[in-house]
N, C-alpha and C positions, 0 to 999 in steps of 0.2 A: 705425559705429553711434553713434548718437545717445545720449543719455541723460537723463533728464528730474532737476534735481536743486533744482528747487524746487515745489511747491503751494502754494498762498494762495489764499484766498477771502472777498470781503465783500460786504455788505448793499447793492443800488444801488434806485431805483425803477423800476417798468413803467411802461407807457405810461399805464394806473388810476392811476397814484401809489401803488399797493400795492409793499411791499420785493420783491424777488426776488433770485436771488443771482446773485454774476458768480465766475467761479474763472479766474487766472493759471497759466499753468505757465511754469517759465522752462529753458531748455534748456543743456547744457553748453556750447555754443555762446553760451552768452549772449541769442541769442535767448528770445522770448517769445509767449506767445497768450495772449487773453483771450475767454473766452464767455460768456454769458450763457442764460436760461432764461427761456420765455415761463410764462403762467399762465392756464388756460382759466375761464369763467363757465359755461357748458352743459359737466358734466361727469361723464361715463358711470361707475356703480357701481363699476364694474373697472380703472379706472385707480390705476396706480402712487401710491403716495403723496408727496403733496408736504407736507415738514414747515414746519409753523409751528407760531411761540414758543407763540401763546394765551396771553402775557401781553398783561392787556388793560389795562396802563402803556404800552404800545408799540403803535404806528398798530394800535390798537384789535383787538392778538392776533392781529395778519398779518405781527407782524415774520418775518425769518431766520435771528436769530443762531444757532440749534442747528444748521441746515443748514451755516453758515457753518461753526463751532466742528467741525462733523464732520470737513469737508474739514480745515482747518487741525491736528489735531491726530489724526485716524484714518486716513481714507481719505489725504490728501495723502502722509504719510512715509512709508506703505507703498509708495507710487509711485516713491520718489527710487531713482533708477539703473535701473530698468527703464528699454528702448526704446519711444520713442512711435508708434513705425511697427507696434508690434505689437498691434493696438488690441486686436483677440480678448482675449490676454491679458492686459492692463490691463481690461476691460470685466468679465471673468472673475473676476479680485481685487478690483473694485468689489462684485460681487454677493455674492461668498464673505464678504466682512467685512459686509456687509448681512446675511445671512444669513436675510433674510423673502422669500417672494415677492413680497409687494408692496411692499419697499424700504421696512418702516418704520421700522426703526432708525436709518439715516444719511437718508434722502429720499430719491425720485427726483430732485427739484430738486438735489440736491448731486451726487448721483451724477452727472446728465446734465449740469451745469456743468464737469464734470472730463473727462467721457466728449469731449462735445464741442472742447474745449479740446484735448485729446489731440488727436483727429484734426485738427483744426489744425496743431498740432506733427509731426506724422506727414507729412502734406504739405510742412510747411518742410525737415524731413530727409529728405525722397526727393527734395526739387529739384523740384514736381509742383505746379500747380495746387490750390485743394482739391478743385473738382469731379472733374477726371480722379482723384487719390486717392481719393477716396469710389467713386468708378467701380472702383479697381482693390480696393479692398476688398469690392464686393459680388463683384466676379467669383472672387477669391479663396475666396468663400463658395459659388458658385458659386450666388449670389442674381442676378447677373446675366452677361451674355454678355462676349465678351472686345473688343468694339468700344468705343473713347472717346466721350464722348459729343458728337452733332455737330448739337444742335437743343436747344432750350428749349421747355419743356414751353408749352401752353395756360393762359392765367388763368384763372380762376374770377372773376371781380367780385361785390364784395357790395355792391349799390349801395344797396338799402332795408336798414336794418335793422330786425326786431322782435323778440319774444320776448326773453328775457336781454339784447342786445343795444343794444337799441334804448331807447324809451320805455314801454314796457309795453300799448301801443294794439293793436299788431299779433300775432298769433298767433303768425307762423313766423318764425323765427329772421335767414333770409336771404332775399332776393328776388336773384337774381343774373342778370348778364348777360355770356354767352359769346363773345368773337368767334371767327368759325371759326377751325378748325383749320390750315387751308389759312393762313392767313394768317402770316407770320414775328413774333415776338413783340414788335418796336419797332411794327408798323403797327399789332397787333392793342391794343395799348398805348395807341398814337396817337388810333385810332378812340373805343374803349373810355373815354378820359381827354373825346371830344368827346361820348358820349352822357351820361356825367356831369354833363358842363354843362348839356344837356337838362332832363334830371332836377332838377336845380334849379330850372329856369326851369320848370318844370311845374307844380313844389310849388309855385314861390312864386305862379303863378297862381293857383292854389287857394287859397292861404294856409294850406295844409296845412303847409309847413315847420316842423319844431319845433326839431331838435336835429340833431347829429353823433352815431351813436352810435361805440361801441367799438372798430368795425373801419373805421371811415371813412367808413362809408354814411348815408345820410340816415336819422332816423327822427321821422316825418311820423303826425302826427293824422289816420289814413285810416282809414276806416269797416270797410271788411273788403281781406281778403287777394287777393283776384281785383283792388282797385281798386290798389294795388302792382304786380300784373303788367299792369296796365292803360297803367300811368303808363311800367313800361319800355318798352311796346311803342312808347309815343307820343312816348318819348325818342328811342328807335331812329328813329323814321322823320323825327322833325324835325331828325336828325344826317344825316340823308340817307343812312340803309343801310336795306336791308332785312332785315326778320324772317327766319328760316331760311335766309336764305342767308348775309348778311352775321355776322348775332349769331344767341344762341339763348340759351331763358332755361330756368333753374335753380332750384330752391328744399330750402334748410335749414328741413324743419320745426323739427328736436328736439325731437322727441313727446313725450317725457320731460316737456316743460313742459308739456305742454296735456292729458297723460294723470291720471286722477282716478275714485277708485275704480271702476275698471276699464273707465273709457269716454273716450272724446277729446272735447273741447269745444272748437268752433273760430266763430267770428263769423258764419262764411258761413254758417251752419245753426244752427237756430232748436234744435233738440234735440241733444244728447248723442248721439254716434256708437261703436255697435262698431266693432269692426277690421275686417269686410267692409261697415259702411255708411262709412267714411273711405276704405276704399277705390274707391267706386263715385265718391266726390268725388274723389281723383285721377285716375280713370278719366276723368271729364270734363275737370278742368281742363287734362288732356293731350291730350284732343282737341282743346278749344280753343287753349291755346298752345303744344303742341306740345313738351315739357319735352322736355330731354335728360341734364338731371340732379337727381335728387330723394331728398335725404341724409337722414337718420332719418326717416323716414316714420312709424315706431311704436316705440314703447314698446322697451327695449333687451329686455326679455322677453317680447314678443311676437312669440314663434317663426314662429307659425302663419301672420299675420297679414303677416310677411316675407316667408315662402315662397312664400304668395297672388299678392302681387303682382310681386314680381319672376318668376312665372309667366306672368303675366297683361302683363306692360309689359315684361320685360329684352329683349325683343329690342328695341327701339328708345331705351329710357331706363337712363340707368346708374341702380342702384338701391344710392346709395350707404352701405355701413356703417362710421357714426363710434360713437356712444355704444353701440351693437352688438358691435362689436368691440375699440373704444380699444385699436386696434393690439396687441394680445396673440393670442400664438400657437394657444392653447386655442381664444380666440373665433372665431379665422381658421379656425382647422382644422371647428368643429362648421360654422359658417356654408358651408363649401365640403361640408361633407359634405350639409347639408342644402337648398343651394340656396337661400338666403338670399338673397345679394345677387349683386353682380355688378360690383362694385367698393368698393374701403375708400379710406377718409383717414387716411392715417399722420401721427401727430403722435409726433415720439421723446418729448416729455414724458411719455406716457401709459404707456411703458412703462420708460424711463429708463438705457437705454444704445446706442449708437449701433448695436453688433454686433447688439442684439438689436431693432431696429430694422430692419435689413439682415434679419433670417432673418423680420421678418414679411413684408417685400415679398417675397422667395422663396415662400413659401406662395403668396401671392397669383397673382404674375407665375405661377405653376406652375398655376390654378385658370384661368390668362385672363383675371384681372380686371383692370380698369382701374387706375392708380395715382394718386390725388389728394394730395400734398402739402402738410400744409398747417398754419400759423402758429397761435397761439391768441389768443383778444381781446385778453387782455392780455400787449402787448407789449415789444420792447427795442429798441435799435438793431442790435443782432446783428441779418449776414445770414447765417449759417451754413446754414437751412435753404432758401436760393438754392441754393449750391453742391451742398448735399444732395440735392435734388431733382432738379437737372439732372444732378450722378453717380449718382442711381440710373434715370435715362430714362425721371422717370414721364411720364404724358401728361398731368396738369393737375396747374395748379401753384394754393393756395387761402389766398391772404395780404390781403385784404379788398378795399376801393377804391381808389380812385388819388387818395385825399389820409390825411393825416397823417403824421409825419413817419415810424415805424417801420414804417409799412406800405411808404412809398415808397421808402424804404433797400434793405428788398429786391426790387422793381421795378427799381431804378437799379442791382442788383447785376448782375441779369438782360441789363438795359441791354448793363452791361461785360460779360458773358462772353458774349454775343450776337456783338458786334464781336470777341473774341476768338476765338472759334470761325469767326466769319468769317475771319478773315485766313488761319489754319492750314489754311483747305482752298480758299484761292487755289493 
């Protein structure tokens, strides 16, 4: 048995330049792991809390030191000589000395620095990959099946950005582009990295190019939201694939931003929309291009408005719940009772420990939903939520574009445990 007999944790930058925290564990073995913790811009009522200083002497009240000072002097020495193969229980003492539900006392960010970093450490004492780890730990939950994992999930591409992300011009949050499923994940990679270039050469015909936003996608001076899924489609066909069969496109509203005493306001429409006149606008623009995935749609308390349309479109479009549900159990469980969605994006930030992370996808995978994966704008170099994703078999994986550097870290992890996975079943 393993023994964990140091914790440390300090102050690093994200990809924003905003602090975030990174936590060490160091094993009696002498080994060590380090993790780190992303930080979301579009961020749903119910998510875990993430603590900062709010001294506004320090990068203007977003430092970490409290999160930091927790692990190093609370949560860390309660951890020394526990085993880190036992993540349950290490995850379990995390919460118990939190003792909030929504982690305000030490933060989700300290917490999930620690949590994370364990299950690293857990995999170096079983001798294990970390993805096959992550795999034997959901099975042991019995969140997932007893098979290793022997495929890498689908990207998601966030090729435009707008809303939060972007420039403030565009409505929706993400314009994305899917390569099929059928494809193996270095081609769909390959392809995906060539319509990119399109997409460029598109803007800059226009002279719509403006900026890079957050997640790596372009965000472009473009008049309304249909003229984004315009430009993918024209990206797609000047890369030489075709629409719906080669790729397929996607959209992150995050209604949350565009919702306004109690009606949605969006570019493409001259007036203010209820929840069934927003929906009669997706109803169209899914005829037209044919979406196959389309993530906050409404307002995280607009129940009703959920229900409608993933009635109305789940059999062909995942209808997916992020700011809905921010991966908590409660939101999972009402949403499956009421036929809400029909796929979530787990982000562990949101709820801030790795086991309780694993018992959301259990919910889900038990409902039939889809599992999206996936990174927050503001990122790290950690790839831990690579290995995560591919040990829990979800089926898309949602870490931005295919440039900047901490998006393509986890791309390139993918990369290796692709080859790796290949060699093990020659």
């Amino acid at each position: 048995m393993s023994k964990i007999t140091q914790v440390y944790a300090h102050e690093i930058l994200d990809s924003r330049g905003d602090p975030t925290i990174e936590t060490v564990i160091r094993l009696d073995s002498g080994q060590t792991t380090v993790s780190s913790v992303p930080s979301g811009a579009s961020v749903g009522a119910k998510e875990a809390l993430e603590l900062r200083d709010k001294d506004s002497r320090r990068f203007a009240g977003k430092g970490v030191l409290r999160a930091a000072e927790n692990v190093n002097q609370k949560l860390g020495p309660a951890l020394v000589g526990m085993d880190p193969a036992n993540q349950t229980e290490v995850d379990q003492k995390l919460i118990s000395l939190d003792g909030t539900k929504e982690k305000k006392n030490m933060g989700a960010n300290a917490i999930l620095s620690i949590s994370q970093s364990v299950c690293k450490a857990g995999a170096i004492a079983s001798g294990m990959s970390l993805y096959n780890w992550v795999s034997k730990l959901g099975e042991g939950m019995q969140a997932l099946n007893s098979k290793l994992p022997t495929r890498i999930p689908t990207p998601v591409f966030n090729m435009i950005n707008g809303g939060l992300h972007g420039a403030g011009n565009l409505d929706f949050q993400e314009f994305q582009v899917i390569p099929a499923s059928s494809k193996i994940f270095s081609e769909g990679l390959r392809t995906s990295v060539e319509v990119y270039y399109q997409i460029r050469e598109s803007l800059i015909r226009r002279g719509a190019i403006h900026s890079v936003g957050d997640e790596g996608g372009f965000a472009p001076n473009l008049f309304t939201n249909a003229d984004a899924l315009e430009i993918d489609i024209e990206a797609i066909k000047e890369a030489g694939y075709q629409i719906g069969e080669d790729f397929f496109l996607g959209l992150d509203v995050a209604a949350n931003s565009i919702w306004k005493n109690g009606s949605y306001t969006i570019k493409d429409r001259s007036n203010a929309l209820n929840g069934s006149g927003l929906e009669s606008y997706y109803e169209s623009i899914n005829q037209e291009y044919r979406l196959i995935y389309l993530e906050d749609p409404y307002h995280e308390e607009d129940w009703n408005s959920w229900r409608e349309l993933t009635a109305k479109i789940g059999d062909k479009t995942m209808v997916v719940g992020d700011d809905l549900l921010v991966t908590n159990p409660e939101r999972v469980s009402r949403a499956v009772s009421e036929k809400a969605c029909n796929a979530i994006l787990v982000k562990p930030n949101q709820i801030g420990t790795v086991t309780e992370t694993l018992g959301v996808i259990k919910l889900a995978r038990n409902a039939g939903w889809k599992i999206i994966v996936s990174h927050r704008s503001g990122e790290t170099n950690d790839w831990f939520i690579a290995d995560f994703a591919v040990g829990v078999k979800s089926d898309y994986v949602k870490f931005g574009a295919p440039a900047r550097g901490e998006r393509i870290a986890k791309y390139n992890r993918l990369l290796a445990i692709e080859k790796e996975l290949a060699a093990t079943q020659q």
